[in-house]
N, C-alpha and C positions, 0 to 999 in steps of 0.2 A: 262602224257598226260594232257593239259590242258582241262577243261569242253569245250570251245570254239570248240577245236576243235575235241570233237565227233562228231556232226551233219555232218561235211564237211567229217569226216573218214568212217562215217558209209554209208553215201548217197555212197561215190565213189567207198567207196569200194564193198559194197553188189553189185552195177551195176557192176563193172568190175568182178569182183568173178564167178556173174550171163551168163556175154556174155562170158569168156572163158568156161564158164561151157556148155555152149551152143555151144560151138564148139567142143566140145572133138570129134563126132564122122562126121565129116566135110566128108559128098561124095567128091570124085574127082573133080568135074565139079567145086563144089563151093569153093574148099580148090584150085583150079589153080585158077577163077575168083579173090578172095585174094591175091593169089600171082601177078596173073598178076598186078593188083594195085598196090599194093607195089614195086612190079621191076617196075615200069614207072620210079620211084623217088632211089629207093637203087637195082641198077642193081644185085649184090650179089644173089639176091633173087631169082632169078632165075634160077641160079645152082642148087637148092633145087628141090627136087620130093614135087608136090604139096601134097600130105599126111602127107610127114617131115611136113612141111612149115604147114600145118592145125594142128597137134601135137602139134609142138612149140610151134604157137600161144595161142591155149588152153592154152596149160600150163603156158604160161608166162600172158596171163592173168589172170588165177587162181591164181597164187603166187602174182601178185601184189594185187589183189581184198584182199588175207589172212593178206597179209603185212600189209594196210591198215586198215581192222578191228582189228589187233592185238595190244591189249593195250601197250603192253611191247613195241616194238617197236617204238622209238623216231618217233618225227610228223617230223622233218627236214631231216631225212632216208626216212621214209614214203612219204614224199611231194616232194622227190629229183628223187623219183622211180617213182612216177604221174608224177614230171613234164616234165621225160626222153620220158614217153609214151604217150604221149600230145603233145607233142611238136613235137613228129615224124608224128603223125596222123596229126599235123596243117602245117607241110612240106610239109605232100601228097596233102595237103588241095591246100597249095599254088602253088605245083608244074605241078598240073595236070590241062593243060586248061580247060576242062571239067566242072572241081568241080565251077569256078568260072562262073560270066556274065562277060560281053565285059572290065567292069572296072580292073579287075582284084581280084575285096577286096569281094563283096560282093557275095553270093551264087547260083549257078543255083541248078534246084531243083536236078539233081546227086549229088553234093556237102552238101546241106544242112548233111549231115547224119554227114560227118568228122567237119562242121564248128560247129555244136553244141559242138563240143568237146573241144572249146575256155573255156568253164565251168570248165571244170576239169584243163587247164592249172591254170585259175584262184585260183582255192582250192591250187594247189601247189604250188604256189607261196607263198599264204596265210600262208600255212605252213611251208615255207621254211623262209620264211621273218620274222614272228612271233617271237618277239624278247622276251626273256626269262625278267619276273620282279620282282624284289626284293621283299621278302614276306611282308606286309602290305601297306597300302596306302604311296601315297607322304605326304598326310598330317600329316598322322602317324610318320612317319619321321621324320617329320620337328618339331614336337612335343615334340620327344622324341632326338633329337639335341638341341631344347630349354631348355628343363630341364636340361641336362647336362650340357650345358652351363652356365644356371643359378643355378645350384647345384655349381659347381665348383668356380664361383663368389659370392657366398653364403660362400661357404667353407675360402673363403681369405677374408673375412670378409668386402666384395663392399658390 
């Protein structure tokens, strides 16, 4: 894992880790209110006993929040699982008249909660995009291709 991206692993993941952890023991009323949400956008969800549905969730935010803080675990695994669970939260965002004002983009205050979660698509991206670099600088490089170069024309006697 790169230095760069602990600060982005650590932030998303302690929160995510923290709000499934905060659901584990979800009442009824508020583990259906969740569900109902989520079936407006993935009808499936709704087949589910809102208790499943409040478990689930718990869990599967717990696992990604651990995923994320776990060193071992590639940042491009890591930021592929953010960007899975981001993305679906930015669906609900989109999909539910509600979440937005009249324009369709920008927030009503119901919404503000899911469009803050534009942040985290962002992190996964960051980490999914994040393109691996050759160990020492370019300059470094470029230095150490000079000398060869000029070792070698040294060598045949230029």
């Amino acid at each position: 894992m790169k230095v760069s991206h602990i600060p982005l692993r650590l932030a998303t993941g302690a929160f995510i880790l923290n709000a499934g952890y905060s659901k584990r023991n979800l009442d009824k009323d508020s583990a259906a209110q969740m569900q109902g949400m989520g079936a407006k956008v993935y009808p499936q969800l709704a087949r589910m006993e809102p208790e499943t549905f409040g478990k689930l969730l718990s869990y599967a935010e717990m696992t990604l929040g651990a995923t994320l803080l776990a060193p071992f675990v590639p940042s491009k695994l890591a930021g592929l699982g953010l960007g899975l669970f981001s993305g679906s939260l930015l669906t609900m965002y989109r999909r539910i008249p509600e979440m937005t004002l009249e324009d369709g983009i920008r927030p009503s205050q119901q919404g503000t909660a899911l469009a803050k979660d534009v942040w985290m698509f962002g992190i996964a991206l960051a980490l999914i995009l994040d393109r691996n670099r050759v160990k020492g600088s370019s300059r470094t490089r470029r230095y150490r291709a000079f000398d060869r170069t000029r070792g070698a024309q040294l060598l045949r006697g230029r």
